[in-house]
C-alpha positions in Angstrom: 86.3 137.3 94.4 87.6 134.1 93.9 89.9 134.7 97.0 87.5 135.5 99.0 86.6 132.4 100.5 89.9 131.4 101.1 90.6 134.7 103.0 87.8 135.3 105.1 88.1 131.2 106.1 92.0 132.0 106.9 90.9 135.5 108.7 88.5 133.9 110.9 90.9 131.2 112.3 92.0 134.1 114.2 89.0 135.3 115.9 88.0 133.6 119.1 84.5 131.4 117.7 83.4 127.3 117.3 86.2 125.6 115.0 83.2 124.9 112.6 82.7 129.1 112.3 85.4 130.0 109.7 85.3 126.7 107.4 81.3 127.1 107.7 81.6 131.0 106.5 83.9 130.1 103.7 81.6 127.3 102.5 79.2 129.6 102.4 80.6 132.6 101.0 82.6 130.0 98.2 78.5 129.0 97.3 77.3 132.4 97.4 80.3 133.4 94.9 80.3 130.1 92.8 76.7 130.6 91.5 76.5 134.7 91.6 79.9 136.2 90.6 81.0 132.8 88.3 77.5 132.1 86.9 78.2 128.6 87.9 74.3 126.5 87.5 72.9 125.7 90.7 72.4 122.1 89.6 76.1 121.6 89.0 77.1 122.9 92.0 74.9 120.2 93.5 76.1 117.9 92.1 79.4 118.1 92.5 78.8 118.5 96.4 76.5 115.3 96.1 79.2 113.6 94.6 81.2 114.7 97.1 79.2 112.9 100.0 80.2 109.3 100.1 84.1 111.0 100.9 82.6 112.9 103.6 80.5 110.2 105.2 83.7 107.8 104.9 86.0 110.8 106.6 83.6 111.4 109.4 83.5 107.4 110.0 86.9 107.1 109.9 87.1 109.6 112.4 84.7 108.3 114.9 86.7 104.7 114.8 90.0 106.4 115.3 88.9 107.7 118.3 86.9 105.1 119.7 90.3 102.7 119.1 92.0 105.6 120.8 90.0 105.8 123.6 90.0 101.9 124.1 93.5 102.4 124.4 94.1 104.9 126.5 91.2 103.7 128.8 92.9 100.2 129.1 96.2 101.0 129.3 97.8 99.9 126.2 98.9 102.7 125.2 101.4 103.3 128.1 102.3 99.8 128.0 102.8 100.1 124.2 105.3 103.8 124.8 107.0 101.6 127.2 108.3 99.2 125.2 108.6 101.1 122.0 110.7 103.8 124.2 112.7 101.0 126.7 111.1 103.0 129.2 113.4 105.8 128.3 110.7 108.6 128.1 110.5 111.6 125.5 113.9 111.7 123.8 115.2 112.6 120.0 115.0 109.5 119.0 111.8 108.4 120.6 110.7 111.5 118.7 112.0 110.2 115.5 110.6 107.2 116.1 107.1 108.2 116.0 107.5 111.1 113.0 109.8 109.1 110.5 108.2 105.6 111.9 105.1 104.9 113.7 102.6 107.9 112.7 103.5 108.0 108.9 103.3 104.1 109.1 99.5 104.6 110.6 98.9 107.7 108.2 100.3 105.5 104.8 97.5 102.9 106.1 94.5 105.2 107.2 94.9 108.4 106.1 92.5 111.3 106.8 94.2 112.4 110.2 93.4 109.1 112.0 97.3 108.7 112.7 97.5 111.5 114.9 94.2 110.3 116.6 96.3 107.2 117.4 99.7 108.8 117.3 99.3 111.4 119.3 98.4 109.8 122.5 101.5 107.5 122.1 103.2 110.6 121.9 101.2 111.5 125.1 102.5 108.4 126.9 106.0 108.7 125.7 106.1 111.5 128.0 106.3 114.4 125.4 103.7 117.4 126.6 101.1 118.3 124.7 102.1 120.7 122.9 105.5 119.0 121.7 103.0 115.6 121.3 100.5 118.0 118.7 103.6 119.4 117.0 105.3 116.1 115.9 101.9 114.4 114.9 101.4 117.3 112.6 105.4 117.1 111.1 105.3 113.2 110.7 102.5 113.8 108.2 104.9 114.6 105.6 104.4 111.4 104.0 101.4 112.6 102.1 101.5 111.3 98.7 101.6 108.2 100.3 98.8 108.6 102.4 96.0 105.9 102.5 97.5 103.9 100.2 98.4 107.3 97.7 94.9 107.9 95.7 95.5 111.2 95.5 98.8 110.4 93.8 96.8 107.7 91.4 95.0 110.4 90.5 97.9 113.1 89.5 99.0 110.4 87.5 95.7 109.9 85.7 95.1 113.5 85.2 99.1 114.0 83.7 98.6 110.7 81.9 101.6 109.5 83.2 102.1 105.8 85.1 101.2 105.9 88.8 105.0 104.0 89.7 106.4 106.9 87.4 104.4 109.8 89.7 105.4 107.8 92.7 109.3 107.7 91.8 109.1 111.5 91.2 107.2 112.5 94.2 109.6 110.6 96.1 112.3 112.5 94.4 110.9 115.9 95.0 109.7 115.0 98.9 113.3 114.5 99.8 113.1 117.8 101.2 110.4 117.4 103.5 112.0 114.2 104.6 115.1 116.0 105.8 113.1 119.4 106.7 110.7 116.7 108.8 113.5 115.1 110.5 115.3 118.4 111.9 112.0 119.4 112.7 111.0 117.0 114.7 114.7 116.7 116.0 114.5 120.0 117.4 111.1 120.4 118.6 112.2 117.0 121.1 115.8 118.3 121.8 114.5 121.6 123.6 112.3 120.0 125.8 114.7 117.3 127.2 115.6 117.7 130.9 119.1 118.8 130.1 118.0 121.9 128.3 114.1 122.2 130.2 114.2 124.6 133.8 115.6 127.9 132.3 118.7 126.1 131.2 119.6 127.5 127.4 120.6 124.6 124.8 123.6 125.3 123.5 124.6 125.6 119.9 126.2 122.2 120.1 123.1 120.8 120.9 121.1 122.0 118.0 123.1 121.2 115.6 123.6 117.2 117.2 119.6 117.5 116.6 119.4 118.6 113.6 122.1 116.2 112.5 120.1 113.4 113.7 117.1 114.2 112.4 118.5 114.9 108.9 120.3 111.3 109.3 117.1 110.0 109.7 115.5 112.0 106.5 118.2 110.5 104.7 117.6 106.8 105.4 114.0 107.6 104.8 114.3 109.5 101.7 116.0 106.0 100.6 113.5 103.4 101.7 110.5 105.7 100.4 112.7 105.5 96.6 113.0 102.4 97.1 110.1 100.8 97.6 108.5 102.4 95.2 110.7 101.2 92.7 110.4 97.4 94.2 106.7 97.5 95.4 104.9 100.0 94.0 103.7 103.7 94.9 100.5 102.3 96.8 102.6 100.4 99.4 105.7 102.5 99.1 105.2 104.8 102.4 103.9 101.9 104.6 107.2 99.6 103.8 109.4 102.7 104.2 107.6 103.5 107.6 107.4 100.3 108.8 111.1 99.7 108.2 111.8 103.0 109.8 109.9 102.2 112.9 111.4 98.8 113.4 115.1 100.8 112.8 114.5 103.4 115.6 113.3 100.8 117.9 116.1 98.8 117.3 118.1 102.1 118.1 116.5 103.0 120.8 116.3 99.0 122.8 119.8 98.7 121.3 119.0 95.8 119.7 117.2 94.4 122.2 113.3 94.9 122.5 112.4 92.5 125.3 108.7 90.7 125.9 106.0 91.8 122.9 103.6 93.5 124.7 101.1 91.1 122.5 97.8 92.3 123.6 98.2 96.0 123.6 99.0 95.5 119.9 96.2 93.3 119.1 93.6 96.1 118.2 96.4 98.2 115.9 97.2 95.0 114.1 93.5 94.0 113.2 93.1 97.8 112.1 96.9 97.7 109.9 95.9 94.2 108.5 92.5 94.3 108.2 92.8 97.9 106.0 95.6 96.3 104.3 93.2 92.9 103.4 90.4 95.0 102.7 91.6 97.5 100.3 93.7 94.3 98.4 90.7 93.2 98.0 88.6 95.9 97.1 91.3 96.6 94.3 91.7 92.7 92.6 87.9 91.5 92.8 84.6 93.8 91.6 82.7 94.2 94.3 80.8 97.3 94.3 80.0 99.5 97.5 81.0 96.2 99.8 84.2 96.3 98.7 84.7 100.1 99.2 83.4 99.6 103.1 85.9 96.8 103.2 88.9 98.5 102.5 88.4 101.4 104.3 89.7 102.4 107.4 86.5 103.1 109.3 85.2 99.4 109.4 88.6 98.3 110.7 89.1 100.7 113.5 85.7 100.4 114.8 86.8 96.6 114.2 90.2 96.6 116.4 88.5 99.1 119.3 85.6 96.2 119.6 88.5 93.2 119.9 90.2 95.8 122.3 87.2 96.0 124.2 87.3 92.3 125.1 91.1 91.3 124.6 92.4 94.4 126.2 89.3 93.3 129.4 87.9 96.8 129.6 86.2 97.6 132.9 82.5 98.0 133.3 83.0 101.4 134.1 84.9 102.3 131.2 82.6 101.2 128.9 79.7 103.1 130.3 81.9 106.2 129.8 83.0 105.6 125.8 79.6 106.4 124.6 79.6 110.1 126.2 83.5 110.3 125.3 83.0 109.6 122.0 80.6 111.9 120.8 81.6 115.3 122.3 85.4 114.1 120.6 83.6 113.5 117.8 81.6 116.8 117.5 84.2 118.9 118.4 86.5 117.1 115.7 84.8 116.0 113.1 82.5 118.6 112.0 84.9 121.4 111.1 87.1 118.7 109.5 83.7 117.7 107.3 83.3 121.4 106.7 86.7 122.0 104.8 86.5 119.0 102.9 83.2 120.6 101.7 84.7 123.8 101.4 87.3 122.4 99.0 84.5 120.9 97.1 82.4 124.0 96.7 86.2 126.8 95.5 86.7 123.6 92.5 83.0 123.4 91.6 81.8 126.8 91.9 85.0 127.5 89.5 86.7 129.5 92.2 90.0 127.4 92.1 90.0 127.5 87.8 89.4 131.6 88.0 92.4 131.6 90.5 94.7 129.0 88.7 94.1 130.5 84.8 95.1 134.3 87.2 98.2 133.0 88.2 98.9 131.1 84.4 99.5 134.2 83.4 102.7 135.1 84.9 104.1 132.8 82.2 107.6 131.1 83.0 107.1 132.9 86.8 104.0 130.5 87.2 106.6 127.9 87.7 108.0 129.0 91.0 104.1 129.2 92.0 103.1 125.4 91.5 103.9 124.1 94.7 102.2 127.0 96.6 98.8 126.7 94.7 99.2 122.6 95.1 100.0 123.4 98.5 96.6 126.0 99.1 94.6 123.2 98.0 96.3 120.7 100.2 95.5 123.6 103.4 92.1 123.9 102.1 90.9 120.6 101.9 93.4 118.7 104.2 93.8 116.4 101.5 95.5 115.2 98.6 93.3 113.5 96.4 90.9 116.8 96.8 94.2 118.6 96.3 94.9 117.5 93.3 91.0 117.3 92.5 91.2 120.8 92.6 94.1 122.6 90.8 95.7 118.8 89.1 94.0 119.9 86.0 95.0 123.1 85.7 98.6 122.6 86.3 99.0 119.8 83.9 97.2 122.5 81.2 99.4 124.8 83.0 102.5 122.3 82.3 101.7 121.5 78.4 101.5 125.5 77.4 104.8 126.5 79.0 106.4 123.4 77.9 106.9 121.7 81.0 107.4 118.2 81.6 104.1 117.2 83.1 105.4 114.3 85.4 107.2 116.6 87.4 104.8 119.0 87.4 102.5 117.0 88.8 104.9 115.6 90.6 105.2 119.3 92.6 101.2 119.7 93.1 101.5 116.2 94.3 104.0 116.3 97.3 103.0 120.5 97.8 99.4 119.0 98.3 100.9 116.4 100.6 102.6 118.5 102.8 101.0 121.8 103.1 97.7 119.2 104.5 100.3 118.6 108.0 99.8 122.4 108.7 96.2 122.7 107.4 92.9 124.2 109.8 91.6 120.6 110.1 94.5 119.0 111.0 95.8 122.1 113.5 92.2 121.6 114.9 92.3 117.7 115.2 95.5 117.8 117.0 94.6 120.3 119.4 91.5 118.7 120.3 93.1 115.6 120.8 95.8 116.7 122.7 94.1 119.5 125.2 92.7 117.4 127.8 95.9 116.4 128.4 97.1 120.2 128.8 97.7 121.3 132.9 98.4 124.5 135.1 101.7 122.7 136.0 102.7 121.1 132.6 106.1 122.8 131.7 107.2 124.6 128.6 105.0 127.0 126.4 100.8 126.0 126.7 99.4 124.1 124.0 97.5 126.7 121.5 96.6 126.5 117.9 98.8 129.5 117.1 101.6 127.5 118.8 101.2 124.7 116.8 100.7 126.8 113.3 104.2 128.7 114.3 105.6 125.1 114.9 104.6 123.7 111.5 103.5 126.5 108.5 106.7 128.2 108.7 108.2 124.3 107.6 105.8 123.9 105.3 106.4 127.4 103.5 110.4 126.8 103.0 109.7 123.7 101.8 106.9 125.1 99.0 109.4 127.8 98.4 112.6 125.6 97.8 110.5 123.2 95.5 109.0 126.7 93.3 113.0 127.7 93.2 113.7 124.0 92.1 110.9 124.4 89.5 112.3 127.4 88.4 115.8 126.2 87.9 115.7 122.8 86.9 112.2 121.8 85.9 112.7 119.0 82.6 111.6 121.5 79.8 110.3 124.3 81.5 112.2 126.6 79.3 110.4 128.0 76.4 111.9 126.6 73.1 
């Protein structure tokens, strides 16, 4: 019963319906089951869910901005213009590929979170010259960097819930998350590699090929892997992903311009850095002075993105006509994107509070030792459920640190395994799938080549990476885990 949910929500992703249809059933069914099969109080439940709105309103705002700053863009141009110079006018190759999933999108997603860096990403993507579907995938695959996401609260709290220090959480998340790095990397590698003109038109790639990808885009993982360590060692786990990704971005494009990036297209970047800086400034803030709900609007991401699309507007000189269009634009993009991403964060909500997610957790506890090569894969159904870390670790963080202190386990790395699991498995997640595919389908034609952009495409393009990864980390856990060995 306390499957349920979860299964009919995963069964109806494959029936033609609304996106908001199988997250809308399973919130429903997940109540229903909550209050009749688990006895859970009707007033709890509501509260939890009331709780639960202030994250939901910020998620849906955060949403609208990134697409009105992504519409601005697209509408004046920047974006090309920006694609242009990141690219040296190169169009979609490896490492413009590896640019944007190692550099540019994680950057965006380390500073915004919730899915607004493939909002922005993926029309870059677009104007790189990738085709839809190969733009969708690689948005999806740079979200690896999850633990870092937004500035990492749902890391802060893993490390509040395993009572260990946030820096210490940080340091072995970034251990662990080595292997999406590389996994990422090849990925992403390969996903650019077969659609390059050399190997597009019925022409095979050969085996040589694939393995100069994958070679590539585990180089890449590497350096990454490295800079993600090290920051957090040097700066701290909150600004760890942002200083690895930025570093990485300004790498590949040094790569790819050989050293020589030409004229700042200034303008174009005008609205991304009042939305980078502004976040940043804002959520500094909100964290060294106390001030209440102001300071919570200030730092997030919403407020600056509406922010940097309003300076784009007038710096980026927007036609008449454009505006008049935005409005209209907007809201359909919004509907269509927004509301079923709403509905599984509410979902998520409703399987911890209704005590779906502790009926499921305290099942699989008692497998004893086995439990151990299941960590990652319940840390990583919360992380599909909710699209989210922090309601990731919400969800099933208690349970495997209780999990972690009867078998013995070191709870650091426990945690540390629901942390990046919950991370990674939100890249391959209904909302995100969804997101992406709204995003990119306009942009899908009779003519375009290679396979059509669908959402099963994109799930066979991105679950199958997240799985082996879940899977190598439970096999890890099972192995080498510090203590998980019954004395």
């Amino acid at each position: 019963m306390a499957a349920l949910p979860i299964v009919l929500t995963l069964a109806l992703l494959l029936v033609p319906a609304p996106s908001w249809v199988a997250p809308g059933a399973g919130l429903v069914s997940a109540v229903l089951i909550g209050m009749a099969w688990f006895s859970t109080p009707v007033a709890e439940l509501s509260s939890a869910l009331g709780e639960s709105v202030w994250t939901l309103v910020e998620v849906l705002a955060i949403i609208a901005g990134g697409i009105l700053l992504s519409r601005v863009m697209d509408r004046t141009g920047a974006q090309e213009k920006l694609a242009r110079w990141l690219s040296a006018g190169g169009g979609p190759t490896v490492a413009s590929a590896l640019l944007m999933a190692h550099g540019v999108v994680p950057f965006m997603e380390t500073v915004t979170g919730f899915g607004v860096s493939v909002i922005i990403g993926l029309p870059l993507l677009l104007s790189l010259g990738f085709t839809p579907l190969r733009a969708a995938s690689l948005s999806l695959v740079a979200l690896m960097v999850g633990p870092w996401g937004s500035m990492g609260p749902g890391t802060l709290l893993g490390s509040q819930i395993a009572g260990v220090t946030l820096q210490d959480l940080g340091v072995a998340s970034g251990v662990l998350n080595v292997i999406a790095f590389l996994g990422s990397g090849a990925v992403a590698a390969v996903i650019a590699g077969r659609g390059l003109p050399t190997t597009a038109g019925g022409s095979r790639p050969r085996p040589v090929d694939y393995l100069a990808w994958i070679g590539t885009g585990l180089a890449s993982g590497v350096v990454l892997s490295v800079l993600v360590l090290a920051a957090n060692l040097a700066f701290g786990t909150a600004v760890a992903g942002a200083v690895a990704t930025l570093v990485m971005s300004a790498g590949w494009a040094g790569v790819i311009n050989r050293g020589r990036m030409g004229p700042i297209p200034a303008r174009a970047l005008v609205p991304y850095l009042v939305l980078l800086l502004g976040t940043i400034t804002g959520q500094l803030l909100e964290g060294l002075l106390p001030l209440g709900g102001f300071g919570a609007v200030l730092g997030s991401p919403a407020l600056w993105s509406i922010t940097g699309a309003l300076v784009g507007i007038v710096v980026l000189s927007m036609d008449r006509d454009h505006r008049w269009l935005l409005p209209r634009e907007i809201r359909r993009m919004w509907l269509q994107v927004a509301v079923p991403t709403g509905l599984y964060l509410v979902l998520g909500t409703a399987v911890s509070a209704g005590g779906l997610a502790q009926a499921l957790a305290t099942a699989l506890t008692g497998l004893g030792q086995g439990y151990l090569l299941l960590v990652p894969l319940l840390g990583g159904l919360g992380g599909y459920i909710t699209a989210s870390g922090t309601g990731a670790n919400a969800m099933f963080g208690g349970t495997q640190d209780a999990a972690a202190r009867v078998l013995g386990a070191d709870p650091l790395w426990m945690m540390a395994s629901q942390n990046v699991a919950a991370g990674l498995a939100c890249l391959a997640s209904p909302a995100r799938v969804e997101l992406a595919y709204r995003i990119a389908g306009p942009f899908q034609r009779e003519g375009t080549p290679g396979p059509p952009l669908t959402r099963g495409a994109l799930i066979a393009r991105t679950l199958p990476f997240v799985l082996v990864c879940l899977v190598l980390w439970g096999i890890g856990n099972m192995l080498w885990l510090p203590g998980a060995q019954p004395g």
